[in-house]
DRENSELO-772524 format. One record per residue (C-alpha): residue in three letters; chain; x, y, z. Coordinates in steps of 0.001 Angstrom, whole numbers, plus 500000, padded with zeros to 6 digits. Layout:
<sites>
+------+-------+--------+--------+--------+
! senu ! marti !      X !      Y !      Z !
+------+-------+--------+--------+--------+
!  Ala !     A !      X !      Y !      Z !
...
+------+-------+--------+--------+--------+
</sites>
This chain:
<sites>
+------+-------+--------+--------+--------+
! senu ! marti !      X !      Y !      Z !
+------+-------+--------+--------+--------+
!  Unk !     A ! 332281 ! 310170 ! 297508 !
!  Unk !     A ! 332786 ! 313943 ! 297903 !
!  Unk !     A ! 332308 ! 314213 ! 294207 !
!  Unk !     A ! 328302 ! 313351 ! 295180 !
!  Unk !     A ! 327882 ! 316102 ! 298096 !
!  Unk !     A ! 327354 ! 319033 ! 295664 !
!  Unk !     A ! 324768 ! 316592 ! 294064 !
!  Unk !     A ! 322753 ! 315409 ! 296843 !
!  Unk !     A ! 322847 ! 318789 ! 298191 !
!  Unk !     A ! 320958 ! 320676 ! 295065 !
!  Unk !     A ! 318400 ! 317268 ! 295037 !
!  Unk !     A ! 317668 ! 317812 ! 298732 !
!  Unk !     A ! 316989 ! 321730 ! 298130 !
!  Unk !     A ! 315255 ! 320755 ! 294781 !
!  Unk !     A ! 313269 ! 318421 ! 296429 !
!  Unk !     A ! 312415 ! 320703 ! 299534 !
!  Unk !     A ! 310898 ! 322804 ! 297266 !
!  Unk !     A ! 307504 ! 320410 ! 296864 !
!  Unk !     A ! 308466 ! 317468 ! 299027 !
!  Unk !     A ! 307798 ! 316377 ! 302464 !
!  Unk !     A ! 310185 ! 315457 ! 305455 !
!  Unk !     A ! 309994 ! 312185 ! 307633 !
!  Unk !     A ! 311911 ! 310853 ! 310600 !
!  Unk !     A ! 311759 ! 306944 ! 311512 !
!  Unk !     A ! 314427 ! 303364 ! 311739 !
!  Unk !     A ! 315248 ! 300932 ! 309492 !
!  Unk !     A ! 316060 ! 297371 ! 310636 !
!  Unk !     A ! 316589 ! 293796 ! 309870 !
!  Unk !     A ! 318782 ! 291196 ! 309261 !
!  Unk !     A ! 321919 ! 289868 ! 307379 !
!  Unk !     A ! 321274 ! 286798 ! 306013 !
!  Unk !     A ! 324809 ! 287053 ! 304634 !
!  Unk !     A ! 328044 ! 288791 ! 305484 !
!  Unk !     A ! 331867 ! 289032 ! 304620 !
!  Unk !     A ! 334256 ! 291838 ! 305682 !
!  Unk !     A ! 338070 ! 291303 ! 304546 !
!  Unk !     A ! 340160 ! 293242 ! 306515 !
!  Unk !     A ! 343428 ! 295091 ! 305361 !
!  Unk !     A ! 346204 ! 292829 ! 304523 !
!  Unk !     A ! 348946 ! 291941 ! 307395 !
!  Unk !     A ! 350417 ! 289108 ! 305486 !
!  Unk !     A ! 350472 ! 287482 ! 309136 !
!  Unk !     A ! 346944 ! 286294 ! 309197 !
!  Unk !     A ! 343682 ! 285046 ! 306663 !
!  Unk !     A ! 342266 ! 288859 ! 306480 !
!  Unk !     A ! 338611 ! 287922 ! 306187 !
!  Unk !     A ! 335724 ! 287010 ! 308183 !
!  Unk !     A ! 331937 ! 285617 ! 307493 !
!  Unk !     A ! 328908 ! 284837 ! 308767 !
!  Unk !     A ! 325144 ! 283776 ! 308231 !
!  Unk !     A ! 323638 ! 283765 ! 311554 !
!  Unk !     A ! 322591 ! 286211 ! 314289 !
!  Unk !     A ! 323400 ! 289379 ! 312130 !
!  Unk !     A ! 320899 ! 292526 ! 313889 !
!  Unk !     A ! 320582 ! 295709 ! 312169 !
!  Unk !     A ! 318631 ! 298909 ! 313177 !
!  Unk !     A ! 319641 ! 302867 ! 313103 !
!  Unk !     A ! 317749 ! 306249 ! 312336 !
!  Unk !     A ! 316812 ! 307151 ! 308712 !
!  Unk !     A ! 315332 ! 310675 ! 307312 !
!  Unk !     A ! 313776 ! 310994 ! 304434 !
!  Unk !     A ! 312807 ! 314259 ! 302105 !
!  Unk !     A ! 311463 ! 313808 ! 298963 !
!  Unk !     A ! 307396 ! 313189 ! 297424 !
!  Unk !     A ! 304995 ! 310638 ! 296703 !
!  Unk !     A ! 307254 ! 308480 ! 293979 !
!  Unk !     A ! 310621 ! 309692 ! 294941 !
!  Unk !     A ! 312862 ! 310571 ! 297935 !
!  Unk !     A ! 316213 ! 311033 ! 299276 !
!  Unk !     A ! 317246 ! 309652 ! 302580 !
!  Unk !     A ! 320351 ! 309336 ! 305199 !
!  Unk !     A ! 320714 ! 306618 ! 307366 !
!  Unk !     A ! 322854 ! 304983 ! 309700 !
!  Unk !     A ! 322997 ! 301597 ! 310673 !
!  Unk !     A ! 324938 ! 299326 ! 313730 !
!  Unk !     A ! 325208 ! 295843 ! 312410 !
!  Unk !     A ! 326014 ! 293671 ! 315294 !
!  Unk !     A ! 327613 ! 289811 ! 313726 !
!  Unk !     A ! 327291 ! 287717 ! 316529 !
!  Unk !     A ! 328669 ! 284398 ! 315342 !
!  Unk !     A ! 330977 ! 286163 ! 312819 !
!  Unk !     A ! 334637 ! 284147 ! 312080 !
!  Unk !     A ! 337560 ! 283409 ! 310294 !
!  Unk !     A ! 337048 ! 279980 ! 308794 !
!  Unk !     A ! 340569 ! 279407 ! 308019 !
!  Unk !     A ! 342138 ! 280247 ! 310940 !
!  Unk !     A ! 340551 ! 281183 ! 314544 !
!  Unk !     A ! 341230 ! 284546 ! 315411 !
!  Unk !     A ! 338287 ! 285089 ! 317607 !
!  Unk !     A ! 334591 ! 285940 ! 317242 !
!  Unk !     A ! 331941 ! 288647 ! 316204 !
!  Unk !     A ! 331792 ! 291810 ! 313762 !
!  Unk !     A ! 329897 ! 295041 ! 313754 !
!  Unk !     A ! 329736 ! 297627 ! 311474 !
!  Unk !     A ! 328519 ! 301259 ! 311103 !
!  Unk !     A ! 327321 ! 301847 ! 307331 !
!  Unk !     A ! 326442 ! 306115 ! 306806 !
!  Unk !     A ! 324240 ! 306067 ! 303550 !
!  Unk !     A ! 322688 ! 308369 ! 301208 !
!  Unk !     A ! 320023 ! 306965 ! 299085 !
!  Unk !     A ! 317736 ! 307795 ! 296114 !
!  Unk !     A ! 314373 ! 306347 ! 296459 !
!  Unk !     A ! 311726 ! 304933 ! 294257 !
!  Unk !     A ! 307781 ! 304059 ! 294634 !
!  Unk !     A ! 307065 ! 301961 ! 297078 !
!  Unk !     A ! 310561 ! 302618 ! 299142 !
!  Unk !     A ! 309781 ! 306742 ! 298509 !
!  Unk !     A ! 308410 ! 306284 ! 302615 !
!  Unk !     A ! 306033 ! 308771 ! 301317 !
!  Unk !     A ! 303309 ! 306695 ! 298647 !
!  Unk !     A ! 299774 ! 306836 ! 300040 !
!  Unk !     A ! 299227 ! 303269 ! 298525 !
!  Unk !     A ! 301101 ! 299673 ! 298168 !
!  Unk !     A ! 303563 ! 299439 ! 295476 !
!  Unk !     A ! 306996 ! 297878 ! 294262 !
!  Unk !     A ! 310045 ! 300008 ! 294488 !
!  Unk !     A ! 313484 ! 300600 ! 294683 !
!  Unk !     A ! 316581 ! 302603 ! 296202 !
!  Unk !     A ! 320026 ! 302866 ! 295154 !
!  Unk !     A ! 322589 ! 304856 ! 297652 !
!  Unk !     A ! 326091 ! 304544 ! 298430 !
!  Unk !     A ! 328478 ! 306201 ! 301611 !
!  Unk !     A ! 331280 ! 304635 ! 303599 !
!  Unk !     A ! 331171 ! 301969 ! 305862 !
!  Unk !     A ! 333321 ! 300985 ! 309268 !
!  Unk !     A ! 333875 ! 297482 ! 310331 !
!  Unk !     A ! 335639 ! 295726 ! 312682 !
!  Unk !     A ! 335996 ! 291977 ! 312767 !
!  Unk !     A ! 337250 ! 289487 ! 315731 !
!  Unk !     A ! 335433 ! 291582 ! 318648 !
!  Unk !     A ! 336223 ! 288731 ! 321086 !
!  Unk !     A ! 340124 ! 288311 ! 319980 !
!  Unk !     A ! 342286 ! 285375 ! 320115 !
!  Unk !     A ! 345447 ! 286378 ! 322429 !
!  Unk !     A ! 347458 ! 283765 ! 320298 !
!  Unk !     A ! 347028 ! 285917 ! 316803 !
!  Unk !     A ! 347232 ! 289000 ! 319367 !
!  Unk !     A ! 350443 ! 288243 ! 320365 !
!  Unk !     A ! 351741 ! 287583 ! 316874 !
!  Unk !     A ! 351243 ! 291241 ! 315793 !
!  Unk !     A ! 347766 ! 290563 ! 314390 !
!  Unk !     A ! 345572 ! 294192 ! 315284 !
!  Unk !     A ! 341700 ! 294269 ! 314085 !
!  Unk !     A ! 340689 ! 297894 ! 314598 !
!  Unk !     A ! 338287 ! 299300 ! 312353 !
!  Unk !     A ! 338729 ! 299755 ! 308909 !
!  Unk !     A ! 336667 ! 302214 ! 306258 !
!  Unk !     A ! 335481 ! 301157 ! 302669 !
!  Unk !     A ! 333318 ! 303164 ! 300628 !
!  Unk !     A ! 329965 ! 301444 ! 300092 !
!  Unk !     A ! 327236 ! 300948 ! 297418 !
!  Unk !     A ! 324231 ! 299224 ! 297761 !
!  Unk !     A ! 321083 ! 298346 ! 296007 !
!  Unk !     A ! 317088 ! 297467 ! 297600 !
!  Unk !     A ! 314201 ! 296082 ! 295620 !
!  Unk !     A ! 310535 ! 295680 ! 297559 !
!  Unk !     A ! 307596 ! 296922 ! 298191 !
!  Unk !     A ! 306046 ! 299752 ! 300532 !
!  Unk !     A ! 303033 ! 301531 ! 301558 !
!  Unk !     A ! 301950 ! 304294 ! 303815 !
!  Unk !     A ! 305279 ! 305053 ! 305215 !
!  Unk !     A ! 306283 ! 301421 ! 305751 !
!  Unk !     A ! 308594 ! 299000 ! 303654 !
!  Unk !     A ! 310351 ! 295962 ! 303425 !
!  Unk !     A ! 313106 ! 295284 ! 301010 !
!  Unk !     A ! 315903 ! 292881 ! 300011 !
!  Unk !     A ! 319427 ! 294365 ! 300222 !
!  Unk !     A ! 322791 ! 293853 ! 298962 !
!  Unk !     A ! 325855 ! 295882 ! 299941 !
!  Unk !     A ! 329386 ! 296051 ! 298906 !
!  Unk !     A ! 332051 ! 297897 ! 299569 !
!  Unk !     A ! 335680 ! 298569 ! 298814 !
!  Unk !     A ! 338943 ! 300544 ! 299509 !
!  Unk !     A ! 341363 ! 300315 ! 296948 !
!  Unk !     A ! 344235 ! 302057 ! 299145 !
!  Unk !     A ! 343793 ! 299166 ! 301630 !
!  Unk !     A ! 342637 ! 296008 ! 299910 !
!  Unk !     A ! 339903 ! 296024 ! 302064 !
!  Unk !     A ! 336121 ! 294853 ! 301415 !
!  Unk !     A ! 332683 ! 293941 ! 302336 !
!  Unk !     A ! 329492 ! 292629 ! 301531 !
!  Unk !     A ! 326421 ! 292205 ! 303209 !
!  Unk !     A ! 323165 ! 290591 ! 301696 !
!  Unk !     A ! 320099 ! 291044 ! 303897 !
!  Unk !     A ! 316649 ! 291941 ! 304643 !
!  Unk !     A ! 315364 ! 295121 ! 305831 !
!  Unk !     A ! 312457 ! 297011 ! 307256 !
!  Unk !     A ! 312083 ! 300769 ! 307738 !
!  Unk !     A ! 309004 ! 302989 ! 308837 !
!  Unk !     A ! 308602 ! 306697 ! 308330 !
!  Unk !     A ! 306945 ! 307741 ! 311530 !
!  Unk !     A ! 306055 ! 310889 ! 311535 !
!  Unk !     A ! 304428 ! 309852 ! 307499 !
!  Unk !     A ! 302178 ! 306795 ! 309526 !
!  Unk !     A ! 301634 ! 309685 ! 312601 !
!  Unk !     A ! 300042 ! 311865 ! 309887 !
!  Unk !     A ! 297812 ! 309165 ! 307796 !
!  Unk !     A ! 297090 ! 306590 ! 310361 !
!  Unk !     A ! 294233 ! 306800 ! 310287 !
!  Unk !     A ! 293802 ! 305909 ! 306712 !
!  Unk !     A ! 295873 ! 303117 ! 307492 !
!  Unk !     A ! 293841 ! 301874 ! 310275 !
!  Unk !     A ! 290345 ! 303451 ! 309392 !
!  Unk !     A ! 288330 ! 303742 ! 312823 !
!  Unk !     A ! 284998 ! 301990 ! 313057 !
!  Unk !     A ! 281863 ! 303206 ! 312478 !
!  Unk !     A ! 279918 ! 303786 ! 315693 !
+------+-------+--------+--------+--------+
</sites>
């Protein structure tokens, strides 16, 4: 990844030079997640789940009307997360840290509705087995966090500031064996961009 900083650095500059700037969240849910943790050879190393996955963190975006750049960061609490082969306890959160180019209707800045898309990428810290089982403890199994380094891709549509998108996620650490993926779907707003134009978004009545 450092190989991108000089990168995104000159595009946010480059992009400061016409663009605009927008704080807000992004949110959702994981309809689908899988984090395989570094090997122990004691223990099955990976853990899933489809249920009860919560998402939400700050985003900031700086970029124009059809394109953007944005950072966010995202807590994604797995409630019901668990081995399937063998029961080593229950739940998983990560903390994904993202840079992402933006498209059209996922710019957060379009004054209109519109398809779009983002691709980003960063590095990503999970930890599986929150509620651990003392019998795997006790054998010398340890589930602390581990890091991967992330890529992801979002396709949906946006307007005024607001957007909702489809997202998949995977990541990888060749050093460690260690992966993930998460397949979801999202929802950010730029709020000071709806602060500024709501009320072309919500036109006031005529008296």
């Amino acid at each position: 990844m450092k190989k991108f900083f000089p990168f995104l650095i000159i595009m946010f500059f480059y992009l400061n030079l016409f663009s605009q700037i927008g704080f807000g969240t992004v949110g959702g849910i994981d309809l689908y997640q899988r984090y395989v943790n570094p090997k122990d050879e004691i223990a099955y190393p990976a853990a899933g789940n489809a249920l009860f996955n919560l998402i939400y963190g700050p985003k900031i975006w700086l970029g124009s009307k059809y394109i953007s750049l944005s950072l966010e960061a995202q807590i994604n609490l797995g409630i019901t997360s668990f081995a399937i082969k063998d029961f080593k306890g229950l739940g998983a959160v990560s903390f994904p840290l993202m840079a992402k180019f933006n498209y059209k209707g996922l710019s957060g800045f379009l004054p209109g509705f519109a398809k779009g898309f983002s691709l980003g990428g960063g590095i990503q810290y999970s930890k599986t087995e929150l509620i651990f089982n003392k019998t795997y403890k006790n054998k010398g199994v340890t589930r602390g966090f581990f890091k991967v380094y992330v890529l992801e891709f979002d396709l949906g549509v946006g307007s005024f500031g607001s957007a909702g998108y489809f997202y998949i996620r995977y990541g990888l650490n060749n050093k460690t064996e260690a992966s993930t993926l998460n397949i979801g779907v999202l929802y950010n707003i730029n709020k000071t961009y709806v602060k500024k134009h709501k009320d072309y978004i919500k036109p006031s009545k005529k008296k």
